[in-house]
C-alpha positions, 0 to 999 in steps of 0.5 A, a space after each residue: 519465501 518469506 523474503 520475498 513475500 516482503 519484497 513484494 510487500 514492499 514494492 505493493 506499499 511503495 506503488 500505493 503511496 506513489 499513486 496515491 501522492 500522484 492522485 494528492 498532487 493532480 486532483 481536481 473539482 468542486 470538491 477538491 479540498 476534501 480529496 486533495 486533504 484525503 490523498 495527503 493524509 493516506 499516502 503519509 500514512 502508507 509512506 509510513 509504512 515503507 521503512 519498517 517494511 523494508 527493515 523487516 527484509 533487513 532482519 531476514 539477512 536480504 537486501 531490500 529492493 530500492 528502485 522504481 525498475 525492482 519495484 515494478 518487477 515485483 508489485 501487482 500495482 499498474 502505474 498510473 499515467 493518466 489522471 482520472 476523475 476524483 471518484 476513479 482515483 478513489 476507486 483505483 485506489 481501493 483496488 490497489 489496497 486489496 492487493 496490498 492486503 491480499 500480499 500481507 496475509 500471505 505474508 503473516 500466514 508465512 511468518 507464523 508458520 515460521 515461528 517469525 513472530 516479530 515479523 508476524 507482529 508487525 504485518 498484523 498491525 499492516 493488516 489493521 491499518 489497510 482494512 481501515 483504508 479500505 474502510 474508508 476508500 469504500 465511503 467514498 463511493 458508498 451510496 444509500 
């Protein structure tokens, strides 16, 4: 179970980041520059969180999924194919990052209760970095 909690993860991270790179690349508006900066620097930092994810599913003795066809068997994430005003990428992207974070406690709660401390070590750190995303994926939209 454990295993593919990671799996799952995995998949969830890698169609965030993809996502999130589509939105980098296709933003537009009077405020582009502040998005197109935003969306660089988030899908960087949830691509950075992909080979440890799938290093993890390593140590396990499993295979890590690596295909977009894997991928979209195992995330919650729905593919974007349109390209939506800046604020709704946000928003969608906000949505998508509770998933994630949803995925990663399951998966820490699993980990601890199978003394995979290692494991559980690094899904916290996961944990940390996705509440601050949604911290600041929620200003966004944040109005007085």
């Amino acid at each position: 179970m454990l295993d593919h909690n990671l799996k799952v993860n995995l998949a969830d991270i890698y169609a965030l980041y993809v996502k999130a790179q589509n939105f980098h690349w296709n933003v537009e508006g009077p405020d582009f520059a502040q998005y197109h900066d935003f969306l660089g620097k988030f899908y960087e930092s949830v691509g950075g969180e992909i080979d440890g994810v799938a290093e993890l599913i390593r140590t396990l003795n499993e295979y890590a999924p690596g295909s977009f066809g894997r991928f979209s068997e195992l995330t919650s994430i729905f593919d974007e194919t349109s390209i939506p005003s800046p604020l709704e990428m946000i928003k969608k992207l906000e949505a998508d990052n509770i998933i994630v974070l949803e995925g990663l406690r399951k998966t820490y709660e699993e980990a601890e209760r199978l003394s995979q401390f290692g494991i559980s070590n690094h899904i916290q750190d996961l944990i940390t970095a996705h509440e601050k995303h949604g911290w600041m994926l929620r200003s966004f939209n944040k109005t007085r």
